[in-house]
C-alpha atoms as one frame of an Amber mdcrd trajectory, in Angstrom:
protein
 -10.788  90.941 -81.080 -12.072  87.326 -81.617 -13.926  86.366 -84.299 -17.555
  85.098 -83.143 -17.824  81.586 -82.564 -20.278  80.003 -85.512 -23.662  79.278
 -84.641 -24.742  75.715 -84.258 -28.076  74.765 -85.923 -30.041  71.388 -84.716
 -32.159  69.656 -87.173 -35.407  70.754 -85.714 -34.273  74.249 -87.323 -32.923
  73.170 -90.367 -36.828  71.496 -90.930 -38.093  74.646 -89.924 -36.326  76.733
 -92.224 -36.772  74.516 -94.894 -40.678  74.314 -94.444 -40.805  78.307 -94.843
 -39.012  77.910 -98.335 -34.612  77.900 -97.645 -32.396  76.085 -98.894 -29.990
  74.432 -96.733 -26.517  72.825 -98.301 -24.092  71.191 -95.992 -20.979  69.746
 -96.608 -20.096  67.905 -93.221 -20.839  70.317 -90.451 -20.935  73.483 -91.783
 -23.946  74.687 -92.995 -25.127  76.866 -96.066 -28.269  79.022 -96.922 -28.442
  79.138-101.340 -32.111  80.662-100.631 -31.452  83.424-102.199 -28.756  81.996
-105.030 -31.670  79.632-105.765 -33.739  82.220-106.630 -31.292  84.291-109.008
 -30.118  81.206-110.706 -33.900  79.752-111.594 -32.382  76.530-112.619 -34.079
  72.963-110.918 -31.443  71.151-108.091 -28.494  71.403-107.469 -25.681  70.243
-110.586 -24.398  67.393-111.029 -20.545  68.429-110.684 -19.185  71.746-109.550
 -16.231  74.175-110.673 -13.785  75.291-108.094 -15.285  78.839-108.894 -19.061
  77.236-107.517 -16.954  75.536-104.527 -15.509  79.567-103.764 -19.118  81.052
-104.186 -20.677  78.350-101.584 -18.376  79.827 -98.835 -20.766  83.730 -99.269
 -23.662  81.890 -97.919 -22.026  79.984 -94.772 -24.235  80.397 -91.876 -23.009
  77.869 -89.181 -22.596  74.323 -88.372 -24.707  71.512 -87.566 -25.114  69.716
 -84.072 -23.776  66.385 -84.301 -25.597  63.901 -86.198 -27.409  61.128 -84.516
 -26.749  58.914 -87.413 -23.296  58.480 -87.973 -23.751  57.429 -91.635 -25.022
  60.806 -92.489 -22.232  62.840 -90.738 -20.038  60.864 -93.155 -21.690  62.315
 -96.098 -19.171  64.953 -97.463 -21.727  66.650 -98.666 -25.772  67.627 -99.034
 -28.632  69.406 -99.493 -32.578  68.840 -97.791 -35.049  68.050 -99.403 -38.365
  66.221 -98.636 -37.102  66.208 -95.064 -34.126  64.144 -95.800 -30.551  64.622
 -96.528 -29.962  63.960-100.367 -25.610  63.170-100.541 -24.698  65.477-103.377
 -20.537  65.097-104.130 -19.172  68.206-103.609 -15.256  69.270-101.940 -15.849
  71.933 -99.835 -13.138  75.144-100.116 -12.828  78.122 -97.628 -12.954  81.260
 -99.141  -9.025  82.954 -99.724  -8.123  85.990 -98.490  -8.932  88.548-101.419
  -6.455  90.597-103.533  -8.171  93.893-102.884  -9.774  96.197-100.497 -13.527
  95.455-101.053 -14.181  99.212 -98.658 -12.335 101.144-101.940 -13.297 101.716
-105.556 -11.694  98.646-107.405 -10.929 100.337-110.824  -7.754 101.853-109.668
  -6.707  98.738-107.601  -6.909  95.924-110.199  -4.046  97.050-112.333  -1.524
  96.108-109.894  -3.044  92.470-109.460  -0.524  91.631-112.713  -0.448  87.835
-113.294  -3.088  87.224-110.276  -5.586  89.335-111.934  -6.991  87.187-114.883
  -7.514  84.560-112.412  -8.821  86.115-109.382 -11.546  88.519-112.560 -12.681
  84.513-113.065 -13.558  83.919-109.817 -16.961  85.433-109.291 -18.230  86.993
-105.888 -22.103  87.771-104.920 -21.848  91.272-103.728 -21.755  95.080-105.642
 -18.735  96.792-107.066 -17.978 100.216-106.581 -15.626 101.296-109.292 -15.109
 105.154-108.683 -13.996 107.569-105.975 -15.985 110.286-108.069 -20.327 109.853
-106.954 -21.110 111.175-110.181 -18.664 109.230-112.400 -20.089 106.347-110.702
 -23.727 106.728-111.685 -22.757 106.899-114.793 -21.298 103.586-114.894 -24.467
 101.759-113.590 -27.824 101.515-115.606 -31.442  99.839-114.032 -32.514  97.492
-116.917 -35.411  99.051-118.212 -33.392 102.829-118.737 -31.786 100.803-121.846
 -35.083 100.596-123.080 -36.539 103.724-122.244 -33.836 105.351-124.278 -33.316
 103.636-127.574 -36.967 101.855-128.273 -37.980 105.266-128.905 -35.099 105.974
-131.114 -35.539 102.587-132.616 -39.065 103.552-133.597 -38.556 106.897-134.718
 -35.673 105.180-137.029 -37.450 102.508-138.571 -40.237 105.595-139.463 -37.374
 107.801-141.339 -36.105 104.811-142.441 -39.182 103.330-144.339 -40.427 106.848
-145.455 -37.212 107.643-146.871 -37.701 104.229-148.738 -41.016 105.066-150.037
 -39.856 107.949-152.322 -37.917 105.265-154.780 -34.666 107.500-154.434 -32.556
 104.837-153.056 -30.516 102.638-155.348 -27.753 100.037-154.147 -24.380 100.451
-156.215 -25.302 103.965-157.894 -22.062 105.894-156.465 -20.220 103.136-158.672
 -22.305 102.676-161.569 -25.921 104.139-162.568 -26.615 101.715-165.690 -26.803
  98.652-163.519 -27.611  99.994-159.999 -30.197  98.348-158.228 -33.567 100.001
-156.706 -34.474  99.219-153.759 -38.046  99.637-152.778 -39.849 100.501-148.989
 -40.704  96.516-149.317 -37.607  95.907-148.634 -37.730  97.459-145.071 -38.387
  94.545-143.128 -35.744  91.973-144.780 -32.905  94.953-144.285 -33.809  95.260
-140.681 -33.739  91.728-139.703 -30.543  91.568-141.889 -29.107  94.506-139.632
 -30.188  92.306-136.385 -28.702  89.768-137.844 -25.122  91.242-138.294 -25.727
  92.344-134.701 -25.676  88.730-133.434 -22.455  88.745-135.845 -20.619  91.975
-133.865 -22.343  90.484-130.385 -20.438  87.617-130.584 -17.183  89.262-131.773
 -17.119  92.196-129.229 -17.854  89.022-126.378 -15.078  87.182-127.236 -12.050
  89.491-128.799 -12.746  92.572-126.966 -14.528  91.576-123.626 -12.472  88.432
-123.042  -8.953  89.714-124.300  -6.404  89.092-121.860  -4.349  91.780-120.655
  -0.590  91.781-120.620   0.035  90.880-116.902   2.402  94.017-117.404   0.505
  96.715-118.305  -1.967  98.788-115.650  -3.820 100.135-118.125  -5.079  97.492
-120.395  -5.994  95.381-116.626  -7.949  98.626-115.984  -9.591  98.815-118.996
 -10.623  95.432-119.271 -12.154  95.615-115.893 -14.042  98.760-116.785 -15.607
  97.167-120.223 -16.211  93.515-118.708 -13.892  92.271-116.142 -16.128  93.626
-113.240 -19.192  91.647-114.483 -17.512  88.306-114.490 -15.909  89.198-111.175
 -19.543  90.193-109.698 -22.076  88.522-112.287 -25.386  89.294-110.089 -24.871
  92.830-109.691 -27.952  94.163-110.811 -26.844  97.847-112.081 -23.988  96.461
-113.975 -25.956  94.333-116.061 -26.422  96.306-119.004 -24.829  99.226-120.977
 -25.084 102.560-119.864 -26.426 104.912-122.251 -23.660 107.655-122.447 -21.250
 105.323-122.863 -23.516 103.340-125.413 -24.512 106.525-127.550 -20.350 106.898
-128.378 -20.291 103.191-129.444 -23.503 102.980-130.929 -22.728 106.502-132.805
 -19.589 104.781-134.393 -20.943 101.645-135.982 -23.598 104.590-137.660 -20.847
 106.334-138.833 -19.177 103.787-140.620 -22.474 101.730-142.885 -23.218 105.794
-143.419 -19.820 105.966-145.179 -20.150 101.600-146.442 -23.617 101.960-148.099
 -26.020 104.549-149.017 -27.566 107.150-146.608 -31.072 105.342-146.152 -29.910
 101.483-146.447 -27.540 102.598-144.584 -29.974 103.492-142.013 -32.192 100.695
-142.696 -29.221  98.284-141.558 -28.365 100.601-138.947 -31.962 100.664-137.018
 -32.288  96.845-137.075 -28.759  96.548-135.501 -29.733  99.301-132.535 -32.767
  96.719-132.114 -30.830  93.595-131.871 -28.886  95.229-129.520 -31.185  96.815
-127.321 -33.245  92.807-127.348 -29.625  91.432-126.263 -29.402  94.311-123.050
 -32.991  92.744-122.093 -32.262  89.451-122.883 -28.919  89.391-121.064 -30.665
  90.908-117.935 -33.463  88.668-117.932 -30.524  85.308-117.954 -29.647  86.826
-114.721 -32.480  87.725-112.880 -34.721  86.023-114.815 -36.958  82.889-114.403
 -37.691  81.041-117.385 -39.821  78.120-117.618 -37.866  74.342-117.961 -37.466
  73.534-121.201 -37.759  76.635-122.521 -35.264  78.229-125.206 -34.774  80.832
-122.343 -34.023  78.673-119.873 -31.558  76.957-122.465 -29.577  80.161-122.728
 -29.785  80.898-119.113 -28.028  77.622-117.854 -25.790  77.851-120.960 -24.602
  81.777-119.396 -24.323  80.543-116.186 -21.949  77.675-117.676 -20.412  80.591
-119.103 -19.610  82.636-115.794 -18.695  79.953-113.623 -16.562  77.456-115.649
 -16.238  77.788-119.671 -14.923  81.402-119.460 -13.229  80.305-122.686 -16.344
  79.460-124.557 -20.037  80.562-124.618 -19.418  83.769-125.919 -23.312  84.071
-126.992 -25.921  85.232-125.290 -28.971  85.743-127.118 -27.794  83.073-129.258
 -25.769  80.428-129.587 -25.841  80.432-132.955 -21.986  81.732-133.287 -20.430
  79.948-130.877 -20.948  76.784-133.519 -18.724  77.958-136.537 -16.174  79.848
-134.358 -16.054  76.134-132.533 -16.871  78.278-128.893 -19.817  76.058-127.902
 -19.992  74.456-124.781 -20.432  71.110-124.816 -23.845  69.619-122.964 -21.685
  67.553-120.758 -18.150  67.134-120.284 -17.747  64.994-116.869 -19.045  62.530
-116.134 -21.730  63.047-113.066 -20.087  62.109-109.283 -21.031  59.502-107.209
């Protein structure tokens, strides 16, 4: 059967859609509605130069082609978006949309193994639409989590923590260094409390950044099934579909195994209740990160903004500097481990 001719918009409509709020992108003739992109990004105009992954995502949002321009000069415009009634020429190649590597109507966990070399390139090239990862309904919901369920679940525990942690503190039983030594071990006092659990959000940060970068961003061996799998499972499928809204945070059964490891090993590094103390401020970080990271995708931060710093700096992330930007409720890391993306690296297009 033949595919449906594309529908031809005149510029009467394009005004009219515009005036109710779209946003209309053309490159030539064809004809592109970032309405609701616009809205998910949060960030003011369009950029200044685009990635070939930004070139692939404009083709989602094709909606049909113009009628022929009575002015010649603007037909020639390769490309550009309306605003204040006009055509503003914003540079930009346009590039059809390849035929995909997998069958979008089946779970993609099992199918992404076999992609071999193709698949860290084709992970990188992100896609505005849900992933379905499992045959299994059940196994399924457990792999997607609404936002605020991340915080329903460990504030509480986060609270109940810190209490334990600053009680325990308060009976002056707690001495750094007395399993080695009991002449010159050091007390430490429920005072301390606050400076211990900032220092345990602050090695957070530390393991956010590491986990981002060495264990999220590995590359598989083009080789091996499993490791593709896996790598999909833990990250893969949110830089293949970043705006996927139940994949934007941790689920907590999966979380609680993690989460119970790093408690096992500062219970067996330092003492019981320090320990603890480290422990709780770490959970904290990490639940603040789960919100924060969220909130960079659905978000809408003011201009200027540290917020809306980080956001563009994650989107930079997704769509071009895969490579680099491994922060995300700070940059601060991506400085000494020399991952920070640059403010600009092109120069703008004419």
């Amino acid at each position: 059967m033949a595919a449906a001719a594309p529908r031809s918009f005149s510029a009467a409509e394009v005004r009219a859609r515009c005036a109710q709020g779209a946003c209309l992108v053309r490159c030539r003739r064809r004809l592109y509605d970032l309405s609701g992109f616009v809205r998910l990004a949060a960030l003011d105009g369009p950029p200044h130069r685009h990635s070939a992954n930004a070139r692939r995502w404009l083709e989602q949002y094709y909606v049909g082609e113009m009628e022929p321009a009575q002015n010649p000069a603007a037909a020639a415009q390769l490309c550009a978006w309306y605003q204040g009634g006009v055509w503003v020429p914003w540079g930009y190649n346009c590039c059809l949309l390849p035929q995909d590597l997998v069958d979008w109507q089946k779970p993609l966990l099992w199918q992404v193994g076999y992609l071999g070399e193709k698949y860290d390139e084709w992970v990188h090239q992100p896609v505005d639409r849900p992933i379905r990862l499992f045959h299994s309904d059940f196994l399924e919901s457990l792999s997607k989590t609404a936002w605020y369920v991340v915080f329903m679940v460990w504030a509480p525990v986060v609270l109940y923590l810190s209490w334990v942690s600053y009680t325990s503190l308060a009976q002056g039983n707690t001495r750094l260094f007395s399993s080695f030594t009991t002449e010159y071990s050091i007390p430490v006092h429920k005072y301390y409390f606050p400076f211990i659990f900032l220092l345990g959000m602050f090695l957070w940060s530390l393991l956010e950044y590491l986990i981002h970068r060495f264990v999220f961003h590995m590359k598989p061996p083009a080789s091996n099934y499993y490791l593709i799998t896996l790598h999909f499972l833990l990250h893969g499928q949110h830089h293949k579909s970043p705006f996927d809204s139940s994949r934007l945070v941790f689920p907590p059964v999966p979380a609680s195994l993690v989460i119970g490891f790093f408690y096992g090993v500062l219970q067996l590094l330092l003492p019981e209740v320090l320990g603890l103390s480290v422990f709780v401020g770490g959970l904290c970080g990490y639940v603040i990160y789960d919100m924060m990271h969220y909130y960079l995708h659905y978000g809408s931060p003011k201009k200027g903004t540290y917020l809306y710093g980080l956001k563009a700096y994650h989107v930079k992330h997704h769509f071009e500097h895969q490579k680099s930007g491994f922060g995300i409720s700070t940059r601060f890391w991506d400085r000494p481990f020399r991952t920070l993306i640059p403010e600009e690296t092109f120069e703008k297009e004419d």
